[in-house]
DSSP file (Angstrom, degrees, kcal/mol; ACC not computed):
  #  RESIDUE AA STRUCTURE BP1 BP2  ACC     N-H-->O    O-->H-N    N-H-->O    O-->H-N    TCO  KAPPA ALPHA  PHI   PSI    X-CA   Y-CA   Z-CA
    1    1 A X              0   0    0      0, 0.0     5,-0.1     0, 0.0     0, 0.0   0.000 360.0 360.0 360.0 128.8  151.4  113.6  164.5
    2    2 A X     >  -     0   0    0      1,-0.1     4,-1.6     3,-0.1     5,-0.1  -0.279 360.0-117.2 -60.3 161.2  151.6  116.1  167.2
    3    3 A X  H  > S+     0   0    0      2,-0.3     4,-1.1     1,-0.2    -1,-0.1   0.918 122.5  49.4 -44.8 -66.1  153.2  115.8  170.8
    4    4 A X  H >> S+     0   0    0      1,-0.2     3,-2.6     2,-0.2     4,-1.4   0.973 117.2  45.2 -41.0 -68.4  149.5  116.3  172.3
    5    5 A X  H >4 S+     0   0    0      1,-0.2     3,-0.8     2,-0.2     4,-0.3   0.781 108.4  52.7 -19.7 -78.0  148.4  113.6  169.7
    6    6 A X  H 3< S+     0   0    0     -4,-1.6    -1,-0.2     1,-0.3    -2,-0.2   0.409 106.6  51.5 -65.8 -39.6  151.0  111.4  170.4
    7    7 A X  H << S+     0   0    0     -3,-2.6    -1,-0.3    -4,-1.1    -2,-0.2   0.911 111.7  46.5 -97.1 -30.6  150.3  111.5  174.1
    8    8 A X  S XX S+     0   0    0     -4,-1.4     4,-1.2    -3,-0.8     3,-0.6   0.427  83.8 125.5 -55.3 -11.2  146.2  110.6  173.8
    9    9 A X  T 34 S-     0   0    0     -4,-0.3    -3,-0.0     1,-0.2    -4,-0.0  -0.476  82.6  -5.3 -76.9 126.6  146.7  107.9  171.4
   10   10 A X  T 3> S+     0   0    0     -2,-0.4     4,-1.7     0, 0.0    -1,-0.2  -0.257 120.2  81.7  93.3 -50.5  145.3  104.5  172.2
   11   11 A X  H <> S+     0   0    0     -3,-0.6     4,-1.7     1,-0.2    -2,-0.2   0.928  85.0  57.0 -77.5 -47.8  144.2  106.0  175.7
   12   12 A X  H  X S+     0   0    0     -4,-1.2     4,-3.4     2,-0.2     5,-0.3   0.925 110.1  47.7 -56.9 -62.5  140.8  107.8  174.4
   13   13 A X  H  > S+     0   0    0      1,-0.3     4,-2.6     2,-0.2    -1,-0.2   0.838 102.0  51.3 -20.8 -83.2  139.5  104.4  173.0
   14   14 A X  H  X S+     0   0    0     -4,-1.7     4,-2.4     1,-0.1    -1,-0.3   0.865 115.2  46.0 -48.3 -43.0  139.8  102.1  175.1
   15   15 A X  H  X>S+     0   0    0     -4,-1.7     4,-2.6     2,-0.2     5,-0.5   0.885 111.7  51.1 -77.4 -22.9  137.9  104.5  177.7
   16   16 A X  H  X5S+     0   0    0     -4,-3.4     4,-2.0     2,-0.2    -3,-0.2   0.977 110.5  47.6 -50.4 -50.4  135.0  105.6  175.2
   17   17 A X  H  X5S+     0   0    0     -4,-2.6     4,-2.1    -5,-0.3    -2,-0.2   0.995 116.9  45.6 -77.7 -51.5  134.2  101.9  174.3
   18   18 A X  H  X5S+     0   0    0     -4,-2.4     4,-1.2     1,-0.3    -2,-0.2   0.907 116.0  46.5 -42.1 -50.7  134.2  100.9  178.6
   19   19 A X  H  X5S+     0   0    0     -4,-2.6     4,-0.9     1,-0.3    -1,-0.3   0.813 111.0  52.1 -77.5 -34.5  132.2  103.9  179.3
   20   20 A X  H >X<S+     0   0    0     -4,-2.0     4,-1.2    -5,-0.5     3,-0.6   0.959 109.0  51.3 -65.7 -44.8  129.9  102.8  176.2
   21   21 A X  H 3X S+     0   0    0     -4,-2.1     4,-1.6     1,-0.2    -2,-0.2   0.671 101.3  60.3 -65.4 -14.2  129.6   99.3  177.8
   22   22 A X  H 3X S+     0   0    0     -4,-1.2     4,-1.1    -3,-0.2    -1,-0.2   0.648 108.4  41.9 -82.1 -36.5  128.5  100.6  181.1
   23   23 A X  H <X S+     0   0    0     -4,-0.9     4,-1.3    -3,-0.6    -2,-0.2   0.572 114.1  53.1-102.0 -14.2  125.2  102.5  179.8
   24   24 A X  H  X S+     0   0    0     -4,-1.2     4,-2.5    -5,-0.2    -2,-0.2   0.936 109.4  49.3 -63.6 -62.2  124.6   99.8  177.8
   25   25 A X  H  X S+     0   0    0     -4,-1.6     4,-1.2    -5,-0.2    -2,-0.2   0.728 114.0  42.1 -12.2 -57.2  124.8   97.9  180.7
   26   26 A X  H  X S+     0   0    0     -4,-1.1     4,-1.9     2,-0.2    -1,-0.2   0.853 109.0  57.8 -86.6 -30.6  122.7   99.8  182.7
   27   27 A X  H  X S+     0   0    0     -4,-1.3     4,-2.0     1,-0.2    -2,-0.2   0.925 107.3  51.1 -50.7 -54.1  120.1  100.4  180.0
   28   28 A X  H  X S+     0   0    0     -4,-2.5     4,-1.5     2,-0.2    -1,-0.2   0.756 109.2  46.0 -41.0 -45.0  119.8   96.7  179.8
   29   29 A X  H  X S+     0   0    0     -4,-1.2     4,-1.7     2,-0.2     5,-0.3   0.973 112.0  54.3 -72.6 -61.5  119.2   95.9  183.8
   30   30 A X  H  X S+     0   0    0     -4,-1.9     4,-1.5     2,-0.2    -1,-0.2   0.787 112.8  43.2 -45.2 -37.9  116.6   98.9  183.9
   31   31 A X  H  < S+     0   0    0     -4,-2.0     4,-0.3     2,-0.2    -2,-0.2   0.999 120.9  43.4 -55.2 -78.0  114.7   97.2  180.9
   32   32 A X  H >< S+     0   0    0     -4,-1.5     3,-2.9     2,-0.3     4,-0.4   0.808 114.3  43.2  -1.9-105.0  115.1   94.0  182.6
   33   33 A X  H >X S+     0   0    0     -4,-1.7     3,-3.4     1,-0.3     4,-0.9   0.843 115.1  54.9 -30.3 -67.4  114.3   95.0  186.2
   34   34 A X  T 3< S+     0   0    0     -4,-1.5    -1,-0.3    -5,-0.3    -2,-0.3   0.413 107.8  52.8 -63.5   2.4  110.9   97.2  184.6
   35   35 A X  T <4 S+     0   0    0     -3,-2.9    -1,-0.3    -4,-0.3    -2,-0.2   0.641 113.1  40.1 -91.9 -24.1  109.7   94.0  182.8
   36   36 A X  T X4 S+     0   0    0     -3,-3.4     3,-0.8    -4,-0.4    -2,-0.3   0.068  81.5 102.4-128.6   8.5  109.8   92.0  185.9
   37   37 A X  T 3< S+     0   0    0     -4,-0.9    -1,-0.2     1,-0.2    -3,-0.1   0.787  80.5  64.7 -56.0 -25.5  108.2   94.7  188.6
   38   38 A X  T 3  S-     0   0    0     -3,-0.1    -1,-0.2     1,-0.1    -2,-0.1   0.698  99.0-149.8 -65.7 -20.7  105.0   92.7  188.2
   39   39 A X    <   -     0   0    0     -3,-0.8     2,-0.3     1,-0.1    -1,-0.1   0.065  14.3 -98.9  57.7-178.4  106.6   89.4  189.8
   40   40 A X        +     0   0    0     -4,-0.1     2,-0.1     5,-0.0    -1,-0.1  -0.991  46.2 160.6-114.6  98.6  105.5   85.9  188.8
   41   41 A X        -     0   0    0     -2,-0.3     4,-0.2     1,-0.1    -2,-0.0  -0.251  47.9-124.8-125.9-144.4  103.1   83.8  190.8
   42   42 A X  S    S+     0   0    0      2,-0.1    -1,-0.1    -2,-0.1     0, 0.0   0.512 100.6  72.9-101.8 -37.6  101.1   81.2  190.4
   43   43 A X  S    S+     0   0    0      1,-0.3    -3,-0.0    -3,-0.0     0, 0.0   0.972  96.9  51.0 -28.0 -73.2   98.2   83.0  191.5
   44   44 A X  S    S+     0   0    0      2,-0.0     2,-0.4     1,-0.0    -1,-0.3   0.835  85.9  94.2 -58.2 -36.1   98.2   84.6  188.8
   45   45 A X        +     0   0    0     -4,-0.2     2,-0.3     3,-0.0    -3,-0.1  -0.363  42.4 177.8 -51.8 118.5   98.3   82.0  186.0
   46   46 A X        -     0   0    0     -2,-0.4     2,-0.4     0, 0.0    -2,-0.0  -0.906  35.3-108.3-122.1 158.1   95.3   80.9  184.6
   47   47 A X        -     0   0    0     -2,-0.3     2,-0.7     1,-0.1    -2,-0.0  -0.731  40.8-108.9 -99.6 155.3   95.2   78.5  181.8
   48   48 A X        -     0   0    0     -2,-0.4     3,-0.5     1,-0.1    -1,-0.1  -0.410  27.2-175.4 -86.4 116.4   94.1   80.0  178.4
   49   49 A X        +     0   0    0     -2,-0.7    -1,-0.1     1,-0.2    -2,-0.0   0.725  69.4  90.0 -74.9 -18.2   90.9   79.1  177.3
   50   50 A X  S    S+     0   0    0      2,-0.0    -1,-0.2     0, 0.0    -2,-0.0   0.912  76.4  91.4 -41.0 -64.5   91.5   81.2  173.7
   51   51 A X        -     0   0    0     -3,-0.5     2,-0.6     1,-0.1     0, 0.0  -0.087  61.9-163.9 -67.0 121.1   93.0   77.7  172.4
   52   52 A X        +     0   0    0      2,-0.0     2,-0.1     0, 0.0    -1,-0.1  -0.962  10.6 179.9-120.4 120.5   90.9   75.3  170.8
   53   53 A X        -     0   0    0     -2,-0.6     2,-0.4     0, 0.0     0, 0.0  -0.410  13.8-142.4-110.6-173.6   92.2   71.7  170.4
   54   54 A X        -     0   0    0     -2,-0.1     3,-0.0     3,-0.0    -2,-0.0  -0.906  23.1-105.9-158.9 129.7   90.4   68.6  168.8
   55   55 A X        -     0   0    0     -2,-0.4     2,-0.3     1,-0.1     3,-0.1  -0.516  31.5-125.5 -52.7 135.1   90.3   64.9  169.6
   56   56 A X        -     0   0    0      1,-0.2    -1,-0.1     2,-0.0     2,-0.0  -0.595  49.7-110.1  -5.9 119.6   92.7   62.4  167.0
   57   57 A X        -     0   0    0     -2,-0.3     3,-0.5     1,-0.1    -1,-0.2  -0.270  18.9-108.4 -69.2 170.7   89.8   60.2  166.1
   58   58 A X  S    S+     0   0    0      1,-0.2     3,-0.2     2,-0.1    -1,-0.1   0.444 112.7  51.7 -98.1 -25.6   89.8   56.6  167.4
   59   59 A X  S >  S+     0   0    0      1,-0.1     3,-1.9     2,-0.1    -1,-0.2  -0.042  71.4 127.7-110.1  25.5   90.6   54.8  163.9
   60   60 A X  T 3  S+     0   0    0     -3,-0.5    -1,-0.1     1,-0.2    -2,-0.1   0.894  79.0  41.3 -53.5 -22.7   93.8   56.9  162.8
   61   61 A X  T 3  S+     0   0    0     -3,-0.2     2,-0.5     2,-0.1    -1,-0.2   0.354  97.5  93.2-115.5  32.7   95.8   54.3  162.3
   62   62 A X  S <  S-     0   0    0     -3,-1.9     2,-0.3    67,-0.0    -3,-0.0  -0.994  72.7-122.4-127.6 127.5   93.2   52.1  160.5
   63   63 A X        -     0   0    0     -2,-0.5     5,-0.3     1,-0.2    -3,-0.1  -0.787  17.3-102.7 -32.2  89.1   93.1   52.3  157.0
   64   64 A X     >  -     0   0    0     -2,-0.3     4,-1.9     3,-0.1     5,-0.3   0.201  31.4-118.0  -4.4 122.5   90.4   53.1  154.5
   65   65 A X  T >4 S+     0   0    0      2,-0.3     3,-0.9     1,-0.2     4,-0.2   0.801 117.2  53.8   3.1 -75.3   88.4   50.1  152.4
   66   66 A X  T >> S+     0   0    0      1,-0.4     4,-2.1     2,-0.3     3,-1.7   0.944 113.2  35.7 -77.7 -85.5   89.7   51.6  149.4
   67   67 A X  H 3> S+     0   0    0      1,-0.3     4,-1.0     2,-0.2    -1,-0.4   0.742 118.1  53.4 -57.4 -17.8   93.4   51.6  150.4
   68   68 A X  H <X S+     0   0    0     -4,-1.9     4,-0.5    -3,-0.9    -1,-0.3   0.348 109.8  48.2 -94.4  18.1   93.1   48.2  152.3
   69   69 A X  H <> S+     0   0    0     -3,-1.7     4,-0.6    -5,-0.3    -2,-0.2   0.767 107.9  47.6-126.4 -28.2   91.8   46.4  149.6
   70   70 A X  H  X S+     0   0    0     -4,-2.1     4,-1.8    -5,-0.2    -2,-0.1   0.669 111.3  53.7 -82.3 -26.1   94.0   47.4  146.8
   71   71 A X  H  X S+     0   0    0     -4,-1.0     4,-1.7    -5,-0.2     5,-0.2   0.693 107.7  53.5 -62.7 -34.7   97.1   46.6  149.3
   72   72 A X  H  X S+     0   0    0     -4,-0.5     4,-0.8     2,-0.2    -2,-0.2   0.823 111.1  49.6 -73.3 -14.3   95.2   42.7  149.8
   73   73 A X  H  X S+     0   0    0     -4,-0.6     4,-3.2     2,-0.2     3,-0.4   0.977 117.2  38.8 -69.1 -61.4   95.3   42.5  145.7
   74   74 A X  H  X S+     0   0    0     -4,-1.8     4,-2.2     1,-0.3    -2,-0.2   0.839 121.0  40.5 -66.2 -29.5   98.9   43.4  145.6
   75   75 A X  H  X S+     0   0    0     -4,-1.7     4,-3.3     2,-0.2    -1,-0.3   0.766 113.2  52.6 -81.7 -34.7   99.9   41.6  148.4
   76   76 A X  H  X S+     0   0    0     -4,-0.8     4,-2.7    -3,-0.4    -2,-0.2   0.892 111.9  56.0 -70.2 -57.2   97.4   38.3  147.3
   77   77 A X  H  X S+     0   0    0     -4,-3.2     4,-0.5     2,-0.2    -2,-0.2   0.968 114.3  37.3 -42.1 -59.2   99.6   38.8  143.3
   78   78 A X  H >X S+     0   0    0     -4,-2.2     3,-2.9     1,-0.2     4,-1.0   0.985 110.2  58.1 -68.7 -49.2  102.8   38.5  145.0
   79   79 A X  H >< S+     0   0    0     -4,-3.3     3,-0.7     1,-0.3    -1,-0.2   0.955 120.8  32.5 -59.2 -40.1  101.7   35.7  147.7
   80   80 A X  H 3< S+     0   0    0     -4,-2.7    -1,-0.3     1,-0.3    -2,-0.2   0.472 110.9  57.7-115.1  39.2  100.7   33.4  144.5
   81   81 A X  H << S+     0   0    0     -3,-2.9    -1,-0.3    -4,-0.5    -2,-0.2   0.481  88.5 103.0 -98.2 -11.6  103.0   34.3  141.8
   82   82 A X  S << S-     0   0    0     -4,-1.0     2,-1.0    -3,-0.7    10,-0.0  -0.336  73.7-130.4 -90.7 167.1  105.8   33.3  144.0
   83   83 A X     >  -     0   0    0      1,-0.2     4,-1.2    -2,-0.1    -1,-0.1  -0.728  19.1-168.9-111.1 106.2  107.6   30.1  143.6
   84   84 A X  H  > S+     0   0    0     -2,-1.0     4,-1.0     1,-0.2     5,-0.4   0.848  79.6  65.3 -50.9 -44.9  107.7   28.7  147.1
   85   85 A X  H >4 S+     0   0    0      1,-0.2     3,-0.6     2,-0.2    -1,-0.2   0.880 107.7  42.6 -68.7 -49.9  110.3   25.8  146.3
   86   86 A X  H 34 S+     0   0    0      1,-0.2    -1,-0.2     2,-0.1    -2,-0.2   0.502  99.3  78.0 -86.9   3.2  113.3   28.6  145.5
   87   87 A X  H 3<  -     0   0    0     -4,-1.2    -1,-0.2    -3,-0.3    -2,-0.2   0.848  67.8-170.0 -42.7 -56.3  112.4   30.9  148.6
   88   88 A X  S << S-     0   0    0     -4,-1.0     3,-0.1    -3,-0.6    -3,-0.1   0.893  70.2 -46.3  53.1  25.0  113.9   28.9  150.9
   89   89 A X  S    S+     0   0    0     -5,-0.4     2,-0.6     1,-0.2    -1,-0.2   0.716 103.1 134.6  82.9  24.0  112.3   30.9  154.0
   90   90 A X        -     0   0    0     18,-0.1    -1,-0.2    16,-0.1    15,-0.1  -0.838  53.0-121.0-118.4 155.9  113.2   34.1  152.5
   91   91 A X        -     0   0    0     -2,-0.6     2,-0.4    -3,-0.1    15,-0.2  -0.171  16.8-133.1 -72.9 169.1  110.6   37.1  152.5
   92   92 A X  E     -A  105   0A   0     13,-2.0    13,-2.0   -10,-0.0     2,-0.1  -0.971  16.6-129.5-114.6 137.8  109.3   38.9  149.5
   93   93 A X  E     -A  104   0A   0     -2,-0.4     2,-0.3    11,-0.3    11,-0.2  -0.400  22.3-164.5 -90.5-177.7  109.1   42.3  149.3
   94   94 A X  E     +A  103   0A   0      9,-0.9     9,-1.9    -2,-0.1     2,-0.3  -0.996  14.5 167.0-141.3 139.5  105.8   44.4  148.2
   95   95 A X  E     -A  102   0A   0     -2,-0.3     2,-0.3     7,-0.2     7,-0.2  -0.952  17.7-157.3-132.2 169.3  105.1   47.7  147.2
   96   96 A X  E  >> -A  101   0A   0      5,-1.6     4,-2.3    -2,-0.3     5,-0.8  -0.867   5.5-157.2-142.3 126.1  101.9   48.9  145.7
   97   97 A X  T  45S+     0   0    0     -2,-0.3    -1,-0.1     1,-0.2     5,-0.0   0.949  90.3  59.6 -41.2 -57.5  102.3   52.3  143.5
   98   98 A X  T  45S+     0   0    0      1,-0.2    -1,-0.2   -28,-0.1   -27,-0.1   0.876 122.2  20.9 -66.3 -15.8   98.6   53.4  143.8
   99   99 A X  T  45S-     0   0    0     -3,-0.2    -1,-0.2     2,-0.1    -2,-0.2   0.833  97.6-124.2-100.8 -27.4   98.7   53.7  148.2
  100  100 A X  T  <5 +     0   0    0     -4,-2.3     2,-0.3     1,-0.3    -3,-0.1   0.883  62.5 145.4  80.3  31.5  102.4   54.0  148.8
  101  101 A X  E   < +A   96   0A   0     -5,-0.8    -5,-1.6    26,-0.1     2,-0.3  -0.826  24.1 170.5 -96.0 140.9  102.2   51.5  150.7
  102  102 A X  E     +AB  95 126A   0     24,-2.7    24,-2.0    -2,-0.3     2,-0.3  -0.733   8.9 131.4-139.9-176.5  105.3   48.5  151.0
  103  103 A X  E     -AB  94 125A   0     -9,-1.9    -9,-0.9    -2,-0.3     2,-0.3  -0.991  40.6 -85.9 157.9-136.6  106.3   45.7  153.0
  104  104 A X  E     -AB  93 124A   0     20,-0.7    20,-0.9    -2,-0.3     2,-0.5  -0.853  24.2-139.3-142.2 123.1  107.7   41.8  153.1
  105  105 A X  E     +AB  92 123A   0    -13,-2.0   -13,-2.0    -2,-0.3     2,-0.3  -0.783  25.9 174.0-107.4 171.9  106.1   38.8  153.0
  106  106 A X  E     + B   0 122A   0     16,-4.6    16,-2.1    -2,-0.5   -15,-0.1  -0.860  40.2  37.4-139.2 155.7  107.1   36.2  155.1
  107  107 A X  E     -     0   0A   0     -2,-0.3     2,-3.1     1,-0.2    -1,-0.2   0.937  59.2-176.5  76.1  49.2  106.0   32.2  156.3
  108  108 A X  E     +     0   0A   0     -3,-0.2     2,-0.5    13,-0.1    13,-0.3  -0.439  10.6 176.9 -93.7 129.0  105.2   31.8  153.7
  109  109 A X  E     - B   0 120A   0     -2,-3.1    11,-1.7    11,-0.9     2,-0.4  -0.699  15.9-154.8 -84.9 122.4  103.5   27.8  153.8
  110  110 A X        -     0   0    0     -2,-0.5     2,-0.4     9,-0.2     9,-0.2  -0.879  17.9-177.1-114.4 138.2  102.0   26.3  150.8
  111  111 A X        -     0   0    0      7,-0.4     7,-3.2    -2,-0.4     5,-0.1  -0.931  25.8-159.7-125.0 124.7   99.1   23.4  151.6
  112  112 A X    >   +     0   0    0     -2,-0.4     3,-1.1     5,-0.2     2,-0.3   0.041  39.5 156.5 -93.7  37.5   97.3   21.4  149.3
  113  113 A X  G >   +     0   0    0      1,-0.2     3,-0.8     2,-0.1    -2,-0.1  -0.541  62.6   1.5 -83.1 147.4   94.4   20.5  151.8
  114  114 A X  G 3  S-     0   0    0     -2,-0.3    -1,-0.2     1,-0.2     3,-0.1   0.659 132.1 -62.4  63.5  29.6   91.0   19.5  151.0
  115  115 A X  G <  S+     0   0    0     -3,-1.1    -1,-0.2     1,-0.2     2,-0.2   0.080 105.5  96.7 164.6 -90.7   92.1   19.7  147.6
  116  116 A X  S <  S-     0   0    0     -3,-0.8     2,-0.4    -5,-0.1    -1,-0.2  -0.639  78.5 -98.7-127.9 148.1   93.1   23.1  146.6
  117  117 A X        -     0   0    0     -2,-0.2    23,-2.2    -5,-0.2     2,-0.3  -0.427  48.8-173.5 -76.9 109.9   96.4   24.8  146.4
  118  118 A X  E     - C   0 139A   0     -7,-3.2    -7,-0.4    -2,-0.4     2,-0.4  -0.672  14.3-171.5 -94.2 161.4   96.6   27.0  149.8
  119  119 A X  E     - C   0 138A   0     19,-0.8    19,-2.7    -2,-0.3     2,-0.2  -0.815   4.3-172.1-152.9 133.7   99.4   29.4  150.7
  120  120 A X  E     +BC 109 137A   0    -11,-1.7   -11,-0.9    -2,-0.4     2,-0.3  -0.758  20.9 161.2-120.4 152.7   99.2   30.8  154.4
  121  121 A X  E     - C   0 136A   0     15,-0.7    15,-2.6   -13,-0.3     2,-0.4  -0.978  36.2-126.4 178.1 141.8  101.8   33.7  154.9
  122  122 A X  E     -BC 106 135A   0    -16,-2.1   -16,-4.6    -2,-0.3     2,-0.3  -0.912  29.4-161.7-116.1 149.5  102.6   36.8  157.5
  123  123 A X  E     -BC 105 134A   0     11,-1.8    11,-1.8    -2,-0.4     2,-0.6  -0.990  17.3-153.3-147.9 134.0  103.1   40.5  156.1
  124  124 A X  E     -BC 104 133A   0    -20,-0.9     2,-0.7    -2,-0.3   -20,-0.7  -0.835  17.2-166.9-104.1 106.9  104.4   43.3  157.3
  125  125 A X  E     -BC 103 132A   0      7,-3.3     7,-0.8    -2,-0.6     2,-0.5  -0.903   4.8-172.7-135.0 135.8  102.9   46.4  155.7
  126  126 A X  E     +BC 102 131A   0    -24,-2.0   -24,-2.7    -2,-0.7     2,-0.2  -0.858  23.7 135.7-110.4 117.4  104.5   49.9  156.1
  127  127 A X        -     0   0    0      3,-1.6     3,-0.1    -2,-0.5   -26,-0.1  -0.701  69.5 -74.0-142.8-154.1  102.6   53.2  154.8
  128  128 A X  S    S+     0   0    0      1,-0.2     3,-0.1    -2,-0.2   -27,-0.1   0.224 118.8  68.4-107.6  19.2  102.1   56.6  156.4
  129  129 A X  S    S-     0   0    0      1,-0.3     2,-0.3   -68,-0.1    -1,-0.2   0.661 120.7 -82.7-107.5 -18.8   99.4   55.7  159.1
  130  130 A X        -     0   0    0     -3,-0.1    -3,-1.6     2,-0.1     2,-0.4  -0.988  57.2 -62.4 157.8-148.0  102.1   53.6  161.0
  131  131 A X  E     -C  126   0A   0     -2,-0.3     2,-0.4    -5,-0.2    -5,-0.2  -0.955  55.0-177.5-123.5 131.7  103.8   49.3  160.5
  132  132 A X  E     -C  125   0A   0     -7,-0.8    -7,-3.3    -2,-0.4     2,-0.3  -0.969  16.2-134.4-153.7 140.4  101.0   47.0  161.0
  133  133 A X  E     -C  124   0A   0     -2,-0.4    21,-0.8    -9,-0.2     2,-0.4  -0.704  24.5-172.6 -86.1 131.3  101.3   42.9  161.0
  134  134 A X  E     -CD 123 153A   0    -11,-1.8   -11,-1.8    -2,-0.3     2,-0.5  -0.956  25.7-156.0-143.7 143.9   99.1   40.4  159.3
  135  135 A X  E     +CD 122 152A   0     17,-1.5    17,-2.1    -2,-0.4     2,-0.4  -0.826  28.7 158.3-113.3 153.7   98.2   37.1  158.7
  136  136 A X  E     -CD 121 151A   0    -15,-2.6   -15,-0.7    -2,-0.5     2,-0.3  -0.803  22.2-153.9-152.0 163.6   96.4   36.1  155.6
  137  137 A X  E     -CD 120 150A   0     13,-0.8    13,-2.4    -2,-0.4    12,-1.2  -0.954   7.6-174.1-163.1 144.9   95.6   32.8  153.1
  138  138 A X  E     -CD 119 148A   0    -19,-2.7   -19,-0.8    -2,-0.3     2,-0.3  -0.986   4.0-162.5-141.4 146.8   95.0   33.1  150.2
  139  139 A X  E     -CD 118 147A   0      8,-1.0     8,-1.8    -2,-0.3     2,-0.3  -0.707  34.4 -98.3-100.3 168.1   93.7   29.6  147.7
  140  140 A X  E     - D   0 146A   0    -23,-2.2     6,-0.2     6,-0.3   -23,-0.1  -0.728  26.5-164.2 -67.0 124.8   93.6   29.0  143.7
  141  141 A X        -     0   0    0      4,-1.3     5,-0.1    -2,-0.3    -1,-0.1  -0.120  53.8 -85.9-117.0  30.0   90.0   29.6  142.9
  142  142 A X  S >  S+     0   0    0      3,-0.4     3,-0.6     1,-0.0    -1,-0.2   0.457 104.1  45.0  76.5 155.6   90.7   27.7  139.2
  143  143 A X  T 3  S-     0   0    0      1,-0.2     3,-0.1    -3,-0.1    -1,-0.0   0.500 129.2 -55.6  75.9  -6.1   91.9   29.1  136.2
  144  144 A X  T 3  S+     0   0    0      1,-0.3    -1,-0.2     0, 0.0     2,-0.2   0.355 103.2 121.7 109.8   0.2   94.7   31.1  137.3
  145  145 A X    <   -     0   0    0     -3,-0.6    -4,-1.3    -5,-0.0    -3,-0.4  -0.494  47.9-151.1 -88.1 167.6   92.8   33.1  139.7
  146  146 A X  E     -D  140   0A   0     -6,-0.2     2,-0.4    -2,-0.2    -6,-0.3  -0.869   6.1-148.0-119.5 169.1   93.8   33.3  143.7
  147  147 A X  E     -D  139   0A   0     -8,-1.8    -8,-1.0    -2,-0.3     2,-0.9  -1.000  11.3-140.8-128.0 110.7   91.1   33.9  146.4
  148  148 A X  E     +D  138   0A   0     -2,-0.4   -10,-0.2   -10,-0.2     3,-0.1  -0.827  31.9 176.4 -83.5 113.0   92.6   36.0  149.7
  149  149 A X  E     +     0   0A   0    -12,-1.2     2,-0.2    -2,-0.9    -1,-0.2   0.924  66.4  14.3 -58.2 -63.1   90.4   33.7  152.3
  150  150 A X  E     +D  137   0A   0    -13,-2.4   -13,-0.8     2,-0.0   -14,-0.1  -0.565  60.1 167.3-128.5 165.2   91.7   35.2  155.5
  151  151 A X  E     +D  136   0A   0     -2,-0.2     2,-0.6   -16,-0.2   -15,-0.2  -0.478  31.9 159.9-173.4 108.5   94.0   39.0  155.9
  152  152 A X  E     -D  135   0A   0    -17,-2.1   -17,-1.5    -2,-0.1     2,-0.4  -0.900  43.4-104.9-123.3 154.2   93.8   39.4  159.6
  153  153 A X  E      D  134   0A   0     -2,-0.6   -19,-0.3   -19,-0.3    -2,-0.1  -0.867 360.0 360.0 -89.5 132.2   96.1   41.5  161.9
  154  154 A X              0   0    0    -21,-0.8   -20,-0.2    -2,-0.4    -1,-0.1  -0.079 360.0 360.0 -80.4 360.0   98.3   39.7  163.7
């Protein structure tokens, strides 16, 4: 490397790249500053009426016939297939395939009044409209069927 070389080396760099950051620099503010010549006021804000919104109807988180009535079946199956005496206060869960719907139930009391074989019970059912509590009875309508009496929100 030559003497001349020798004595530039390093030094050139370093000033190129400052002198590059400076016009960047300045380029930047001048963008900056020219964006903002207009100022900001309040005055000036209006809200935009372009936007069209839409009310969330009043029943979102109430469930269709369809889907609440195929969740009392499943839930009405478990409450009287289960054997009350080896429970021991503990809940049962539930799912039902066709809604995606799940939950536990729980209390549950079995009564033999006026009769007929009762089971009274609270249920916890979880889908994708939100967790909603109920209370429900359901009796032995003879023959191996059950009857859901009551399914009330709690």
């Amino acid at each position: 490397m030559s003497r001349f070389a020798q004595a530039f080396e390093g030094h050139c760099l370093p000033q190129f790249g400052f002198r590059s950051f400076k016009v960047v620099l300045l380029l930047g503010l001048t963008t900056i500053s020219a964006c903002g010549a207009g100022g900001f006021s309040l005055e000036k804000a209006e809200v935009d009426r372009s936007l069209v919104t839409s009310k969330v109807p009043d029943d979102v988180n109430r469930t269709t016939d369809a889907i609440r009535q195929s969740d009392e079946t499943t839930i009405r199956n478990a409450v009287s297939s289960a054997d009350v005496a080896e429970l021991k206060g503990q809940a049962i869960p539930w799912a039902n395939a066709e809604t995606g719907s799940r939950g536990a139930i729980s209390a549950l009391v079995e009564s033999n009044e006026r009769g007929v074989l009762c089971r009274e019970f609270a249920v916890s059912r979880e889908s994708f409209d939100g967790v909603s509590l109920f209370k429900g009875e359901v009796c032995a309508a003879g023959s191996g069927a059950w009857q859901m009496l009551s399914f009330t929100p709690a």
